[in-house]
N, C-alpha and C positions, 0 to 999 in steps of 0.2 A: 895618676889621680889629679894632679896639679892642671894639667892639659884642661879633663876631664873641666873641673872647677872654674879654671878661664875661662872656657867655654860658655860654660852657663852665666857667670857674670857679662861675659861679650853680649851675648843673648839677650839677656834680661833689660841690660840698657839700653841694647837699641832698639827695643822691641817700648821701651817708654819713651824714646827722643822719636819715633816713628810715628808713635799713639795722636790721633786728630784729636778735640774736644769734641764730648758729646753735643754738643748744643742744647743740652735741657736747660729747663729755668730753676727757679731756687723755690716753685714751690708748686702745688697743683690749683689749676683757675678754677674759681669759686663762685658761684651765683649771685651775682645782685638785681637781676627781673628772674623772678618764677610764674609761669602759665600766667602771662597778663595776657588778659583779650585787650585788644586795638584792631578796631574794624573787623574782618573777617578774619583776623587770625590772633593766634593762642602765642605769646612771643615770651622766649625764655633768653636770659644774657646772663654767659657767662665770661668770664674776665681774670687776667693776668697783669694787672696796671704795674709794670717795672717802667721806672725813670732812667733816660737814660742820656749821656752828654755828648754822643757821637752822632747823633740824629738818626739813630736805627731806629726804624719801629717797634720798640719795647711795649709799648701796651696793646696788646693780644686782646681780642675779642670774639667773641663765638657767638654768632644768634642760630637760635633754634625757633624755627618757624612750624608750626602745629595747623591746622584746619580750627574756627573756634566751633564748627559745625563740620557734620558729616559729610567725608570726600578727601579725593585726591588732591594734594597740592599742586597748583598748575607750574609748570618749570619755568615759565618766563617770571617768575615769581622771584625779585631780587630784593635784598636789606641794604643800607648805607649805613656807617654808625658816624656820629660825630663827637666831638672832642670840644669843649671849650676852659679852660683854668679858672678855678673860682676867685683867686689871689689878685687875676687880671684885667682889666675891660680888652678881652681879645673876643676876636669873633668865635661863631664854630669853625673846625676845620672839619670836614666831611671825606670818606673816604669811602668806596662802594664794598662793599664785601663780596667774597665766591666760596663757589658752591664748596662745603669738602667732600672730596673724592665724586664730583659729580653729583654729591646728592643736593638737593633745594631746600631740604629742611633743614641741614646745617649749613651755616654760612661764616665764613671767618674774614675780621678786618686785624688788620694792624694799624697802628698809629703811634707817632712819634709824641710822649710825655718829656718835653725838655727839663724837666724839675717836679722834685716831690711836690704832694700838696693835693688838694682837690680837685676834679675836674669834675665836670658836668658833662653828663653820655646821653646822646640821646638816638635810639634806634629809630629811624625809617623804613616801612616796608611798601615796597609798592607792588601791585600785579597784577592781572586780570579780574582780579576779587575786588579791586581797591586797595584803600593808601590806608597804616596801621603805623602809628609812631607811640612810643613809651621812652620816659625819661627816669634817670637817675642818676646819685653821684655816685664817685670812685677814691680813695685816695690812694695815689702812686707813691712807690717807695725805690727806693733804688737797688735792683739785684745783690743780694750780699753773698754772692759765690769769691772766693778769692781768684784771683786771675791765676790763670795754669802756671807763672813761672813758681807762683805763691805757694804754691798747691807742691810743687817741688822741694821745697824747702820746708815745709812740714813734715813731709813724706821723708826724708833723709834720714832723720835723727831710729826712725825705726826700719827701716832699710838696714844700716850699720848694725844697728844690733842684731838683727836678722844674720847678716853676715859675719858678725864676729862670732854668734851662737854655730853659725854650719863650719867657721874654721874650727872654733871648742872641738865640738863635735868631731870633726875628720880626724885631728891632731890624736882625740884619746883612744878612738877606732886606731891610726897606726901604733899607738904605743902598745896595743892589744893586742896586736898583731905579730911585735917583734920579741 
């Protein structure tokens, strides 16, 4: 039984020292453009503004591009999104966006937020239709997941009690036994 036991402890932890991070974010991206017409198209943004100090691109953007009239959206049909900090006299930073999964009417940018605070978005679409731009702000915050060793030591204090409940347990199973 004790074998048995090891066992499953050997298991269990290197089955969590093995474990990748999922890569999610700390919350689901939210709408700030709903159906605005700009030129011939219907453009919706959505957004995930995480700040972030390592220069990854933390603020996630999705444009959704619509027809503002009846038809097929043409596939040379591309969006840019740009990024400027309200706090700074900085330029835009611009950044093209693509397709997801090949389709044109959804389109994803990332960009780097080096600090909380507000930014100024403003989408560009350009395409055989013509050019469609819609502006708005964002305020970025900075992901509040604790970092995976963090997430470790949370985790322990009920781990142990987990484990001192299953040795309870075995101990009064053998005492029942003899």
């Amino acid at each position: 039984m004790r074998a048995r036991v090891a066992l499953c402890v050997t298991l269990g932890l290197l089955t969590l020292l093995a474990a990748q991070p999922a890569g999610a974010h700390s919350g689901p991206p939210y709408p700030v453009v709903s159906h605005q017409v700009a030129g011939a198209y219907r453009l919706s943004l959505w957004t995930d503004p995480d700040a972030t100090d390592d220069r990854m691109p933390g603020g996630q953007f999705w444009v959704v591009i619509e027809p503002a009239r009846d038809g097929t959206l043409p596939s040379a049909t591309r969006a840019r999104v740009a990024i400027r900090p309200l706090d700074r006299d900085e330029p835009f930073v611009e950044v093209a966006a693509t397709p997801v999964d090949g389709d044109v009417t959804r389109q994803y940018a990332g960009l780097v937020m080096d600090h909380e605070g507000g930014f100024a978005v403003r989408v560009i679409v350009d395409g055989p239709w013509g050019d469609g731009a819609v502006g708005t702000r964002v305020q970025a915050t900075y992901d509040l997941r604790p970092p995976l060793p963090l997430l470790a030591v949370y985790l322990l204090p009920f781990l142990a009690v987990g484990f001192l409940w299953t040795l309870r347990l075995l101990r009064r199973r053998r005492a029942r036994s003899t």
